[in-house]
C-alpha positions as CSV (number, residue, x, y, z in Angstrom):
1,X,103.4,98.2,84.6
2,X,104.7,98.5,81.4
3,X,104.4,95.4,79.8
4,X,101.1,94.7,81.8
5,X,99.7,97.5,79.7
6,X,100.9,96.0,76.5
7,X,103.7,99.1,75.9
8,X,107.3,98.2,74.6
9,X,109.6,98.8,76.8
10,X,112.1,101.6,76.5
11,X,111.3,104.3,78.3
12,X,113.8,105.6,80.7
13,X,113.2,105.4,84.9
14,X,114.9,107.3,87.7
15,X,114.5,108.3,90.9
16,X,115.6,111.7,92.6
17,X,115.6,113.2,95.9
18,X,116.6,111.5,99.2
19,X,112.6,110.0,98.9
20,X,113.3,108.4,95.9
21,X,111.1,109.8,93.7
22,X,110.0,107.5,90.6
23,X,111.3,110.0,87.8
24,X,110.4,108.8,83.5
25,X,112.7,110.1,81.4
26,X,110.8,110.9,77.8
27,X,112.6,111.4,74.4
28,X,110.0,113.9,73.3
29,X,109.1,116.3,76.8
30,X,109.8,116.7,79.9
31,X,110.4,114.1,82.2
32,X,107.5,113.1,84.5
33,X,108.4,112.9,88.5
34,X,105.6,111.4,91.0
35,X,104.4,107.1,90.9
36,X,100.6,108.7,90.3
37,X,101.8,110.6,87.6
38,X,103.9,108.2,85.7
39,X,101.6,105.5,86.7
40,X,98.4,107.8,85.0
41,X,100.2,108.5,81.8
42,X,101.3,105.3,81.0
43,X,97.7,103.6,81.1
44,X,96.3,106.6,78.8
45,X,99.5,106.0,76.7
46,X,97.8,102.2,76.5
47,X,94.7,103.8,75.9
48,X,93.6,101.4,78.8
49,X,91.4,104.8,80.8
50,X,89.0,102.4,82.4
51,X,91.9,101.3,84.4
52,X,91.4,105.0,86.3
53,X,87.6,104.1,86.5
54,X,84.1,104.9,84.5
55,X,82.4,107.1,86.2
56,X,83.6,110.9,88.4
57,X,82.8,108.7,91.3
58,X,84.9,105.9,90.4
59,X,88.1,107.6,88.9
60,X,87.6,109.8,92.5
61,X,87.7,106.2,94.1
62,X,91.2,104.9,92.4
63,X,92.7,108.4,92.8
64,X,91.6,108.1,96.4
65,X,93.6,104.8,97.1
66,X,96.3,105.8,94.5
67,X,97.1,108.9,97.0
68,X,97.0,106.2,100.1
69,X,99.1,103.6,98.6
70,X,102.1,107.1,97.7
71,X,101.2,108.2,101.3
72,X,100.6,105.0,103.9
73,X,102.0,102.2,101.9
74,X,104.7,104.2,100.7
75,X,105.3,106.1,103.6
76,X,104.9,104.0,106.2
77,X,108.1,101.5,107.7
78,X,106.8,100.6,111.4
79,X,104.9,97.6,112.0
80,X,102.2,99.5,113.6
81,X,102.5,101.6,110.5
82,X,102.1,98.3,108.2
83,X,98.9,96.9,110.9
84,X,97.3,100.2,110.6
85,X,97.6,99.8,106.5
86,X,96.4,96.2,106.7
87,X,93.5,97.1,109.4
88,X,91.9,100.2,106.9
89,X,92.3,97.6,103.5
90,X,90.6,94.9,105.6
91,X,87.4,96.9,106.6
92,X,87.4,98.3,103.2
93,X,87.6,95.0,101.4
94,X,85.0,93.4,103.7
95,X,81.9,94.0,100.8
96,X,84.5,94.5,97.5
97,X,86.1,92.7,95.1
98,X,88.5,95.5,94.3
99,X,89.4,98.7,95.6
100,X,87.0,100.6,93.5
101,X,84.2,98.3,94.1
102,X,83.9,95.9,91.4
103,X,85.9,96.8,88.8
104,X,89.5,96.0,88.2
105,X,92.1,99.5,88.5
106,X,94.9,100.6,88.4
107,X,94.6,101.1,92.4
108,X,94.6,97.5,92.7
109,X,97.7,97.5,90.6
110,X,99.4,99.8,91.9
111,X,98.5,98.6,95.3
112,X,99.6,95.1,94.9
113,X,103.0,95.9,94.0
114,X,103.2,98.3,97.3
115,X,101.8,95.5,99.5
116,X,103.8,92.2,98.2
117,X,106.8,92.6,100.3
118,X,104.7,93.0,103.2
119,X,101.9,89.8,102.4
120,X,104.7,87.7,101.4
121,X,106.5,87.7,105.4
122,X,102.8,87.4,106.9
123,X,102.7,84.9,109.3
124,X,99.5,81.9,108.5
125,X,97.5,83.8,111.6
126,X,98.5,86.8,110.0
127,X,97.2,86.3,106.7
128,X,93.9,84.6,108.8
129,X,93.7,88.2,110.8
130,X,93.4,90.2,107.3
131,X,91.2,87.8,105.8
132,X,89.9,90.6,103.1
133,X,93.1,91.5,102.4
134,X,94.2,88.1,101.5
135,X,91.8,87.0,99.3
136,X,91.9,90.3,97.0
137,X,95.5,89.8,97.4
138,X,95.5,86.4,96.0
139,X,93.0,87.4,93.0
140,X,95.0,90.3,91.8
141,X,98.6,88.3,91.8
142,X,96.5,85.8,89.5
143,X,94.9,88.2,87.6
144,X,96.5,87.8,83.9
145,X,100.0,89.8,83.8
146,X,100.2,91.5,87.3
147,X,102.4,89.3,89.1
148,X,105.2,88.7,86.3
149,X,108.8,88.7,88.0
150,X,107.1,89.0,91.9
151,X,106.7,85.6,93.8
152,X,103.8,83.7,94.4
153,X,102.4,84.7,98.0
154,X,100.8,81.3,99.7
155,X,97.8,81.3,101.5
156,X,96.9,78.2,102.9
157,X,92.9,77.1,102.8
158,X,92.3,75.2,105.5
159,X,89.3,72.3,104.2
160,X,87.1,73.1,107.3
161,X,86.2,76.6,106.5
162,X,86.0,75.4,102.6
163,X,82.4,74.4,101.4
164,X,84.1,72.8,98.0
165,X,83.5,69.2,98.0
């Protein structure tokens, strides 16, 4: 996230607890415990805010899906646990280009990341079922700077359903 945002490197990263809590160790304050958290103060550190969205209705939006990628994405190890997350980002993508609508967040960050070890062992017919999920999928690891060290996830177009000539 770091060098996505533009920040040198340096700062110092941990985890505690049995839960493996992300932990960032500063030089000059107390350390900062919680993805959200760190995730939040290094985009204001970039001075890159529009990242948590414009308007109170927007930055509720990317909070919203920051708490559900901690919480589901996070949280969740079963595959019905991984379908459910899939099935709720599916219907939600249906009419969006991102998870706040139609800007780019840090919620589409932050959820790429939590999602690419699950998209990259979908199944063709998997990837098919969660259309919506796919295609934002495959726009944010092209987005400029997002996927950096992560491999490319595939999705196969098949020409039929194409209308590109």
């Amino acid at each position: 996230l770091e060098r996505l945002l533009g920040l040198p490197g340096g700062n110092k990263y941990g985890v505690q607890g049995e839960r493996k809590v992300p932990v960032l160790q500063s030089n000059n304050g107390p350390g900062l415990s919680g993805l959200m958290t760190i995730a939040a103060h290094l985009v204001r550190q970039a001075r890159k805010e529009q990242l948590l969205g414009s308007s109170a209705e927007e930055k509720a939006v990317v909070q919203q899906w920051l708490e559900y990628r901690v919480t589901r994405v996070n949280g969740g190890s079963s595959k019905e646990d991984t379908r459910t997350v899939l099935k709720d980002l599916n219907m939600h993508l249906e009419d969006k280009v991102y998870l706040a609508g139609n800007i780019f967040t840090l919620a589409d960050i932050l959820m790429y990341y939590g999602l690419h070890h699950i998209m990259v062992d979908l199944t063709v017919q998997e990837k098919e079922k969660y259309l919506n999920v796919s295609r934002w999928f495959n726009h944010i690891q092209h987005y400029p700077g997002v996927r950096q060290h992560l491999s490319n996830v595939v999705f196969i177009k098949n020409r039929l359903y194409t209308n590109a000539h």
